[in-house]
C-alpha positions in Angstrom: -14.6 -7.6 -5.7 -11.7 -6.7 -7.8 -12.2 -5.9 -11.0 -9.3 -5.8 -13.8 -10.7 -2.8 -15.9 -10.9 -0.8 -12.8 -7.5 -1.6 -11.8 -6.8 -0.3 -15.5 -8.7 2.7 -15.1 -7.4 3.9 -12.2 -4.0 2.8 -12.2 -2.2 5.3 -14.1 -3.1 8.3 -11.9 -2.3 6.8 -8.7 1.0 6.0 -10.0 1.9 9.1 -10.7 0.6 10.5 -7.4 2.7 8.2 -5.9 5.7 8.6 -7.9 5.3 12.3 -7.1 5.3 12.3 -3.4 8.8 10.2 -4.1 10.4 11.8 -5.9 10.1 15.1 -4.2 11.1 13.4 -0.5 14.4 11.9 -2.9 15.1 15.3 -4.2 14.1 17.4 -1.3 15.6 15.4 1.7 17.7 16.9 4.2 20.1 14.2 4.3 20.7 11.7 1.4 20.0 8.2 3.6 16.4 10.2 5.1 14.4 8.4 2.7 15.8 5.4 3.4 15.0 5.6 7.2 11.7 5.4 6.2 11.9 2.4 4.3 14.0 0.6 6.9 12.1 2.3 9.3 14.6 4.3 11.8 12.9 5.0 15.2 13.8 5.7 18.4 12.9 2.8 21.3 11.4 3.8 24.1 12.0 0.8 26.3 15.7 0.6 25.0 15.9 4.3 26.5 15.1 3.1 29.5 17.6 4.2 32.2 17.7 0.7 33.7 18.0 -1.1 30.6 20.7 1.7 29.8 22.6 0.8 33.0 22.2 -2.6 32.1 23.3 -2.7 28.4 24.1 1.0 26.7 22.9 0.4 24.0 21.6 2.9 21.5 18.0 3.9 21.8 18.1 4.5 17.9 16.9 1.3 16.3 17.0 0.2 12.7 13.9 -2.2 11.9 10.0 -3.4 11.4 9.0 -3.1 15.7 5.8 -4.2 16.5 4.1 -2.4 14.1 5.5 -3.7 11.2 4.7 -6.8 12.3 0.9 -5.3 12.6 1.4 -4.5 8.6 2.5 -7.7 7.4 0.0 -9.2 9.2 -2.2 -6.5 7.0 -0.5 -7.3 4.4 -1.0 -11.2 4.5 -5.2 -10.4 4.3 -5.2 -7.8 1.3 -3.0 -10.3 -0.6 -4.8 -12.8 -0.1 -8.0 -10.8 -0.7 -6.4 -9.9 -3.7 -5.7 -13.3 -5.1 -8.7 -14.8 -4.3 -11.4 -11.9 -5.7 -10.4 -10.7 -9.6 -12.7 -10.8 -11.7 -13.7 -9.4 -15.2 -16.5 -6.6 -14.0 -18.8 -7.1 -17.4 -18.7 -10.8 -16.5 -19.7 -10.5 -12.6 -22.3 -7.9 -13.5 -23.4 -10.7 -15.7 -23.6 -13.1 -13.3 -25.6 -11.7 -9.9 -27.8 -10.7 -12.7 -29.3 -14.6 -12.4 -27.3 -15.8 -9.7 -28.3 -15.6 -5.9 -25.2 -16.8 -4.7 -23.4 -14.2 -6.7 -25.5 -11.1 -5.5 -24.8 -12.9 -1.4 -21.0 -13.1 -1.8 -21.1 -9.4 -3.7 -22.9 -8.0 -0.4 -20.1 -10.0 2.4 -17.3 -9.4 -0.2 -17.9 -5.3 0.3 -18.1 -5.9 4.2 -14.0 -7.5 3.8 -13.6 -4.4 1.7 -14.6 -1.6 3.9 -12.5 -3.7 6.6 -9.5 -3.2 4.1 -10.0 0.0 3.6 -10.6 1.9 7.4 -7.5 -0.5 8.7 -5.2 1.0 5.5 -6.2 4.2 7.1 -5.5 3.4 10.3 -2.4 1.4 9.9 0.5 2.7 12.3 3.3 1.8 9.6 1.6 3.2 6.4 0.9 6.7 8.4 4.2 6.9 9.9 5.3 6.4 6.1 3.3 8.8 4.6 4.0 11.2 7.5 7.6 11.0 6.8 7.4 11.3 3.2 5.9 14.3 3.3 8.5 15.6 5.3 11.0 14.8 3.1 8.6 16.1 -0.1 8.8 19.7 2.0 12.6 19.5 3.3 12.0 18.9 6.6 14.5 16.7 8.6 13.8 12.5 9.3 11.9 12.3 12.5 13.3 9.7 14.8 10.8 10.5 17.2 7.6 10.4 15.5 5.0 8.4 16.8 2.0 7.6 15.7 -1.7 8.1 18.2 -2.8 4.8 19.4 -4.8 6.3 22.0 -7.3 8.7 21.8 -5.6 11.5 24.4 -2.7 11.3 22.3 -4.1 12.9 19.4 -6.1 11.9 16.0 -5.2 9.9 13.5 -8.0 11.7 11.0 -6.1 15.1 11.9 -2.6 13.4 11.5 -3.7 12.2 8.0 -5.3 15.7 7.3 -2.7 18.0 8.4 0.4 15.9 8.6 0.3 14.0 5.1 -2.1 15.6 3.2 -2.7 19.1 3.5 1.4 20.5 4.3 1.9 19.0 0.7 -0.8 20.6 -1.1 1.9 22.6 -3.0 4.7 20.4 -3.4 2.9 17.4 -4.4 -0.6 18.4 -5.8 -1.7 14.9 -7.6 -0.7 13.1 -4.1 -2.5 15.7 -2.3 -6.0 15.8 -4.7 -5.8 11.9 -4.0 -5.1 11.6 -0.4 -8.7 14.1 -0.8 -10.6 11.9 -2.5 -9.5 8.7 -0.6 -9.9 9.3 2.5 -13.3 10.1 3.8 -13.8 11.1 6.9 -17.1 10.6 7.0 -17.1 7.0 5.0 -14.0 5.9 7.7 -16.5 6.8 10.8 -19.4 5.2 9.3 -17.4 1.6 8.4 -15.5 2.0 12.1 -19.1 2.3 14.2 -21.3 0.2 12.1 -23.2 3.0 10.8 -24.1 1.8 7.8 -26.7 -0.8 6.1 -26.9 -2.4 2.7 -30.0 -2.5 0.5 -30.3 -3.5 -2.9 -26.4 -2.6 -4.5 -25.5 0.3 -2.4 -25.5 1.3 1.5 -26.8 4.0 3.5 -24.6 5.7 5.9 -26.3 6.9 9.0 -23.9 9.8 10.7 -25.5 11.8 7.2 -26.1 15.5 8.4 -26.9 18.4 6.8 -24.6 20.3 8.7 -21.8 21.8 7.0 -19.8 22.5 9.7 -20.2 18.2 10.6 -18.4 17.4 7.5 -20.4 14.5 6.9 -22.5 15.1 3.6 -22.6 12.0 1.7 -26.3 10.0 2.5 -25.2 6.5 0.7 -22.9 4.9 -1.4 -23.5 2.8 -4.9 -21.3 0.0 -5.3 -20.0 1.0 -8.1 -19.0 4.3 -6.0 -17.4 2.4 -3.6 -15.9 0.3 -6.2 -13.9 3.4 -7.4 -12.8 3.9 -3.8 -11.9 0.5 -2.5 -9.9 -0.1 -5.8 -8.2 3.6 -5.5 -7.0 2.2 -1.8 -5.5 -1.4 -3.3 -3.9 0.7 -5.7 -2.2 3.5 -3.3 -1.0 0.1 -1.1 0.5 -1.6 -4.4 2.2 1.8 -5.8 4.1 2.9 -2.3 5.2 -1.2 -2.1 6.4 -0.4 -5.9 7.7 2.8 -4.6 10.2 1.8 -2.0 11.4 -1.1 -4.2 12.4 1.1 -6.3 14.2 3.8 -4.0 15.5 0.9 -2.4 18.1 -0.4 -5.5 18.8 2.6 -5.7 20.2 2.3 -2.3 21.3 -0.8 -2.2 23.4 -0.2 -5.1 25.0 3.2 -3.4 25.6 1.0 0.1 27.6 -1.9 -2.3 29.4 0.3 -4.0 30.9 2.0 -0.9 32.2 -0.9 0.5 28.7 -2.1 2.0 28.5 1.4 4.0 25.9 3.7 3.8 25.7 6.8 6.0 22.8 7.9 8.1 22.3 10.9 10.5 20.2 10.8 14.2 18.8 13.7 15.0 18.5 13.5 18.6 15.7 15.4 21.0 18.2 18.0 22.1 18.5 18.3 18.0 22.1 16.9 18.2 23.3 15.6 14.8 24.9 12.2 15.3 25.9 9.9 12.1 26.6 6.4 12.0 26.9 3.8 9.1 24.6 1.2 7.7 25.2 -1.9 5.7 23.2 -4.6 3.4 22.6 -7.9 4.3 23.8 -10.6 2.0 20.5 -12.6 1.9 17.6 -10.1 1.7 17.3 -6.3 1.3 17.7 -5.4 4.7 19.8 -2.9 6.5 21.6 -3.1 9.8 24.6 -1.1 12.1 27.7 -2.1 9.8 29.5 -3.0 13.3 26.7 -5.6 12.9 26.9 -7.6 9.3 29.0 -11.3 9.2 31.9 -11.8 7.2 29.2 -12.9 4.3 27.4 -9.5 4.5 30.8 -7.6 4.1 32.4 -10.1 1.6 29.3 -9.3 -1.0 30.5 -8.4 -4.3 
């Protein structure tokens, strides 16, 4: 369930956590365009790299656009919006109602199921970590990584010490608010239990099994109230909604630099011999989306 005074609650402090991590990748970045890389996502394509498909074609490896896993995220994105639409409600008036109703109390216990779902694929989402990764890149002054890729497969790394190290813990200093709620987010422990089942409900709250009293496990937390989870799930919708917010707003910004020159914006590749190799971008006419200027129609480079 979503509830509205929650949302309230909570909404302020994740905002500025957000607006943090931002503004220090805008002010910090190694080249001015960096941050937009990440929002137009700039990677480098394996399969285009390909020394037969290079014989074939030569064309650049370094590609401008969603790949397949940004299709993955809108596909993420179509279920939380819809979740989202479909579940607000006031929380006095819900409390209210499983109070005497039975069907109320049933869809509160499947509606936290499609929450925890929300929540471990958030944390898992390819996109959103490769996001976060490069942000705090940016945040520290570290170059645009063309070559970062994200583990889909267990031998090629974790994605719980990608998210620890990576995101979180390089920007402790830098960005402290988006640091303290990366921490309080993201639960190790919570995101195992949801991923392998390990968990039951009872009554308003659920048990998590991989409990041990083992500090060095890192697993401490024996259940859950809904209410607690309430605080958590909502904390997650939130961080989704405020980076959306974010990169709208970064992305006038660029949008307005790229009309104003022209419809040309600058970017740099860094390549993996660490060669610097610029090129230039422009907007389309029809929707805020960047491609190789050599690229745009006559209506993308007549824009006023």
């Amino acid at each position: 369930m979503i509830f509205k005074e929650l949302i309230e609650e909570l909404k302020d402090d994740v905002n500025s956590a957000v607006n943090e991590l931002f503004l220090a990748a805008w002010e910090n970045q190694a080249h001015p365009q960096d941050l937009l890389l990440i929002d137009q996502h700039g990677f480098y394509s394996e399969m285009l790299a390909d020394p037969a498909v290079q014989k074939k074609h030569a064309i650049s490896p370094y590609v401008i656009g969603p790949d397949e896993i940004g299709h993955a995220e809108s596909t993420f994105y179509d279920f939380i919006d819809w979740y989202r639409r479909s579940n607000l409600f006031k929380k006095s008036d819900f409390e209210n109602e499983i109070e005497i109703n039975t069907e109320a109390k049933k869809q509160e216990y499947l509606t936290v199921q499609l929450e925890q779902s929300i929540y471990l694929r958030f944390w898992e989402s390819d996109l959103i970590l490769k996001q976060y990764n490069q942000l705090s890149s940016l945040a520290i002054g570290d170059t645009y990584d063309w070559h970062l890729t994200i583990p889909t497969h267990a031998r090629e790394g974790s994605k719980h010490e990608l998210i620890r190290k990576s995101i979180r813990d390089r920007i402790e200093k830098t960005c402290p608010k988006f640091y303290t709620l990366i921490k309080s987010n993201y639960l190790t422990q919570l995101r195992n239990a949801i991923a392998h089942s390990q968990f039951y409900i009872l009554g308003r709250g659920f048990t998590l099994l991989n409990y041990s009293d083992d500090p060095a496990v890192h697993s401490p937390l024996k259940s859950l109230t809904f209410d607690e989870w309430y605080g958590i799930f909502h904390q997650t919708l939130l961080l989704h909604n405020e980076t959306i917010r974010a990169f709208e707003e970064y992305r006038k910004k660029y949008k307005e630099k790229t009309l104003d020159n022209d419809n040309r914006i600058q970017i740099r590749i860094i390549d993996q011999d660490r060669n610097e190799l610029f090129s230039d971008l422009g907007i389309r006419h029809d929707r805020d989306e960047w491609l190789w200027r050599v690229n745009l129609d006559d209506a993308d480079l007549n824009q006023k």
